[in-house]
N, C-alpha and C positions, 0 to 999 in steps of 0.2 A: 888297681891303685885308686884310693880316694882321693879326691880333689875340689878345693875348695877354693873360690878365685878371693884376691885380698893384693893388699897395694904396700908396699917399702915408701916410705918418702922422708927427705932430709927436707926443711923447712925453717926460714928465716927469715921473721916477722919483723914488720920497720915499723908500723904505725895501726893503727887500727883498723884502717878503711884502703892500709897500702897494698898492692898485690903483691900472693904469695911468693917466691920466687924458687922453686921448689923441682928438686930433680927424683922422678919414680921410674917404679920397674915397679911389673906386678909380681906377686907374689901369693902363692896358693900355699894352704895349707895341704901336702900332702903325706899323705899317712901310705906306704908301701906295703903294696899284697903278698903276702905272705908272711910276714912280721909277727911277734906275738903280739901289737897294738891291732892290726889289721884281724889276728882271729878271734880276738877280745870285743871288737865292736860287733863281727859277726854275730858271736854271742849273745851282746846285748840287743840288738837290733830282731833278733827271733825271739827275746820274751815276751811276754805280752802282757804280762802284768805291769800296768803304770810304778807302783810304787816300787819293785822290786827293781825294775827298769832303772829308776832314779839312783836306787841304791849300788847299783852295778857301773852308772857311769862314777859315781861318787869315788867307788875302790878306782875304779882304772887311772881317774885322776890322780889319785894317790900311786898306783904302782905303779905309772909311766913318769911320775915328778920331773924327771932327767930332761925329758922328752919335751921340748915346749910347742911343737905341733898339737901333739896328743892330749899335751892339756889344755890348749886353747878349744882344740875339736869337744874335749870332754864335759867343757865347761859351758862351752855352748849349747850341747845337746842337755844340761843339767839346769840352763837358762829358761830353755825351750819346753821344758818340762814343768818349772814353775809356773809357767807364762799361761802353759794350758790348765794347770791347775788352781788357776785365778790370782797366787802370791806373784803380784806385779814388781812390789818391791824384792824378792830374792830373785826374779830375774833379771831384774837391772842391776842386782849384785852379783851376779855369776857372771852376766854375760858380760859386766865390766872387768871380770877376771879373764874371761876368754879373752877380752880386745889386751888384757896387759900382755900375751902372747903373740897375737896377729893384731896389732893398733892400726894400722890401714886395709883391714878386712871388710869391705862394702857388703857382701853378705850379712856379716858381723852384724856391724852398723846400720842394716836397713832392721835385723832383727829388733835390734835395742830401741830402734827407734818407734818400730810396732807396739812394744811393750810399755814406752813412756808413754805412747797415744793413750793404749789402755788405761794405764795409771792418769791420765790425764795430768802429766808434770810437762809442762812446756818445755822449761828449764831445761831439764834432760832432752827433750825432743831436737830442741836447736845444739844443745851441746855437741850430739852426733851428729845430727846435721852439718854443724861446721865441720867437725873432722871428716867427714863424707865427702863434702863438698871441694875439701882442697886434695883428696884425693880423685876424684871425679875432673879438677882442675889443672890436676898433677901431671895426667897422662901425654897431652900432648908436648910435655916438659919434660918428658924422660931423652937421657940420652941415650944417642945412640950407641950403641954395642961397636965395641973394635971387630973391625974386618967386613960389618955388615954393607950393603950395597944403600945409596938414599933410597934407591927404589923398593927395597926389601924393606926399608926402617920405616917409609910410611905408609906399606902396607900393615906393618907389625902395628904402627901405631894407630891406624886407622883399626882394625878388628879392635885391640884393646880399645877403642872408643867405644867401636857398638858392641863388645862384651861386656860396659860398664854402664851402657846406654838406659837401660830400665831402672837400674839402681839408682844412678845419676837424678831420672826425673822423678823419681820416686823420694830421692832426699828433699831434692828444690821443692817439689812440688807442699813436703812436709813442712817446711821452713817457712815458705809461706802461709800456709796457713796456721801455723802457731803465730807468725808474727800480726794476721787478719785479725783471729781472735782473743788477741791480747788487750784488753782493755785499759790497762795500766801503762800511759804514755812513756813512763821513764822506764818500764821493762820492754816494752816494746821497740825502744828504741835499744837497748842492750842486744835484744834480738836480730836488730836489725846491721848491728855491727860485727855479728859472730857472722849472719848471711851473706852481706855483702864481698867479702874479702872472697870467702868462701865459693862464689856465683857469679865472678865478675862484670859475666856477658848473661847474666838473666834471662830467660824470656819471660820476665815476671819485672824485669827491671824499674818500668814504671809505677807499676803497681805499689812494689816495696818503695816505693819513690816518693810517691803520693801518702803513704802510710806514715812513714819515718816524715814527711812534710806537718802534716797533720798532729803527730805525736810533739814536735816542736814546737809549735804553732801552740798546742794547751801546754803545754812547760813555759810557754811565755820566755823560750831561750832564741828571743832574734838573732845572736848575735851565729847562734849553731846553725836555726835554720835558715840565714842567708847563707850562709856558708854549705851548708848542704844545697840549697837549693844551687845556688853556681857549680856544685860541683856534677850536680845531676843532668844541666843543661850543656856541660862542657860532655859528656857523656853521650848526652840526645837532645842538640838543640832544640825538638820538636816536644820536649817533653812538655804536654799542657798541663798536668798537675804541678810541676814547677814553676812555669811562666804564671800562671796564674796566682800560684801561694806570695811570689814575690811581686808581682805587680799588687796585689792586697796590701801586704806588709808596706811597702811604698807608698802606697795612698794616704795610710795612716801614719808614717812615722813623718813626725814635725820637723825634720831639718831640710835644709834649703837643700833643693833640687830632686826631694824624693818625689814628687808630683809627675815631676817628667819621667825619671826612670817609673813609674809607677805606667805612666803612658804608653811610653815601650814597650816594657811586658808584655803590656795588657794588648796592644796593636799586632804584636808578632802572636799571644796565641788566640785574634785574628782571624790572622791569616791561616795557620797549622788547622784551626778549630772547619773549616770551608762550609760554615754551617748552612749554605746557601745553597751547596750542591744536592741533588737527589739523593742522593742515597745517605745523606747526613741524619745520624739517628739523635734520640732524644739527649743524650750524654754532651753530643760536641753542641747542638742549638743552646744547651744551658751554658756551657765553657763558652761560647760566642755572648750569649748573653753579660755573661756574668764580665767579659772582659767589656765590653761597650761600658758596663755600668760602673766599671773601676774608673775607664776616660774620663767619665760624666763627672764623675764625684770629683777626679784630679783636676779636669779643669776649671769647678766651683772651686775649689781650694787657690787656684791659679788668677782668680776673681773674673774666668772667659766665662762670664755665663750664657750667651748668647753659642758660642760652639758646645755647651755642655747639653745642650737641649735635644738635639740629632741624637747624642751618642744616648745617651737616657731614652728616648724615643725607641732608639733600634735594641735599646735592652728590654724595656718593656713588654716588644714583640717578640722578643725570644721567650722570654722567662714567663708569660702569663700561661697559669694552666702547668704550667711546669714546675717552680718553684717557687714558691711565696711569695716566702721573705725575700730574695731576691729583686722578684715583682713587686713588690713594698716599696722594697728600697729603691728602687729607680721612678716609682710614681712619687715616694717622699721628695727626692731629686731633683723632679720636675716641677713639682708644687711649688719650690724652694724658687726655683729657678723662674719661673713665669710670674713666679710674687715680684722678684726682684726687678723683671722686667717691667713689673704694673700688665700685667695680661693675668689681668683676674679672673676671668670668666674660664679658662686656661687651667691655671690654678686650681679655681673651685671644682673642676671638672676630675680632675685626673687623685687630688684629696680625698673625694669625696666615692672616689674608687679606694683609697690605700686607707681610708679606715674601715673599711669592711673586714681586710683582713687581721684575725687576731698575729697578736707579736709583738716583740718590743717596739716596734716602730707605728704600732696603733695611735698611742696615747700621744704620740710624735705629733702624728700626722693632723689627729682630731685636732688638736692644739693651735696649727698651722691653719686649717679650717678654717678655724674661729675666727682668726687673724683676718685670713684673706675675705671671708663674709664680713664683719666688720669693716673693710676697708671699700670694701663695694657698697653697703649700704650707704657710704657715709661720701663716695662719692654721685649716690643719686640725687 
């Protein structure tokens, strides 16, 4: 008896980003030994000519039509045969005939999903993937079986776990990287909506967090990515790609009291960032950096310029050597801010560091300079 493992699931969708809520039982495609289906693949499986090969599962699909095992199995191996014969697109069209037989078949679908790699179509890559993934999501939502014991049914559902274990990481693992390599904000983020629903519990979760943050962020859609960003922290208070995108957002947006929440953020990812401990690598000293220099900026805008000096200061020391612009912008900050205090020498000091570096905040800073030498000369 052939056997081929694949998943049943009933499925109904509330919202885009809502979990699935979805009751499965696996389901194999199996083909019985001794069958005329069963001496027929015999058959084909001992020729050894590729084209003839092709030609042979082509009839069987045809003479087993009745049969929706045999022509999901037939279609697949008819898939599988394009795929090596380099036509990428006839086997994402076959093989999407084998899934109209077995449409929760993880094997299926990890194939289909090899073959859109090849083809290089995202589009299709995440399609499976989502259907993958709410099967891979499904299992521990199957019910149980009348008569069965609880202790038999989590064991039943435990194996189905790690029978679906490789596949599973092999989907997520896909998913994410179509949605890394997607350069196109607004598909990227379509990607990221087939994913999520799909992956609930991620272990990529920040990652696509930070992505789908990002992709919003150049869409210029705040009103999405505040709204994503809470939901992603309601998820993982410690997510630092969150806390950070909105303590930013905050900084900049003009209505009364976004200064403080910009504070916030930026305070808590902090704390999360521990970029003072040993073993804090180059990633969290810039997230440390980078939130001091949100404070710095929040509280110029808040007119504290004298508390904005520290946080600028402790950004500066993170971010020099690391990150520019960053480093830029918190020595512009300080320029800013020691002008205002008449500590010119201050000023001209930490200036005449931020025009060295090229970036839009060169011409800023030179500018600022000039300022602050002018106002020193003119008090000698």
């Amino acid at each position: 008896m052939r056997r081929f493992s694949g998943f049943l699931l009933l499925v109904s969708f509330c919202s885009a980003f809502s979990i699935l809520h979805a009751r499965a039982q696996v389901d194999r495609i199996i083909i019985p030994a001794g069958t005329d289906e069963d001496h027929d693949l015999q058959t084909i499986s001992n020729e050894a000519d590729a084209q003839k090969k092709l030609a042979m599962y082509q009839d069987f699909v045809q003479k087993f039509a009745s049969n929706p095992a045999a022509v999901a199995y037939g279609n697949w191996q008819i898939s599988q045969a394009y795929q090596t014969a380099g036509d990428f697109q006839k086997a994402l069209d076959y093989g999407d005939k084998a899934l109209v037989g077995s449409p929760h078949n993880l094997d299926i679908l990890v194939s289909q999903v090899n073959v859109a790699q090849q083809a290089k179509n995202n589009a299709k890559v995440m399609e499976y993937v989502a259907k993958g993934g709410e099967v891979c999501n499904s299992i521990s939502k199957q019910p149980k079986p009348a008569g069965m014991s609880d202790d038999d049914f989590a064991r039943k559902v435990a194996e189905d776990r790690a029978s679906a274990q490789n596949n599973c990481d092999f989907l997520e693992t896909s998913g994410l990287n179509a949605i890394s390599t997607e350069n196109d904000p607004k598909a990227r983020m379509a990607y990221i909506e087939q994913f999520t629903p799909a992956f609930p519990e991620s272990k990529y979760q920040d990652t696509v967090s930070s992505l789908a943050l990002d992709a919003l962020s150049q869409l210029k859609d705040n009103a999405r990515l505040v709204a994503y960003g809470e939901k992603a922290l309601s998820a993982n208070p410690n997510s630092l790609p969150a806390l950070l995108l909105l303590a930013n957002f905050y900084v900049d947006d003009s209505k009364p009291g976004s200064p403080a929440k910009a504070i916030s953020y930026a305070q808590k990812a902090i704390e999360v960032a521990k970029a003072d401990a040993p073993e804090a690598d180059k990633a969290r000293k810039v997230s440390a950096g980078v939130a001091h220099n949100t404070i710095g900026w929040a509280y110029l805008k808040q007119e504290k310029t004298a508390a904005a000096i520290p946080e600028l200061k402790d950004a500066a020391a993170f971010l020099k050597g690391q990150d520019d612009q960053q480093y830029a912008r918190a020595l512009y900050g300080l320029g800013f801010a020691y002008g205002k205090l008449n500590k010119l020498n201050e000023a001209r000091e930490v200036l005449t560091e931020a025009v060295k570096i090229p970036g839009p905040l060169q011409a800023m800073s030179q500018d600022l300079l000039t300022k602050v030498n002018a106002a020193r000369a003119k008090g000698k």
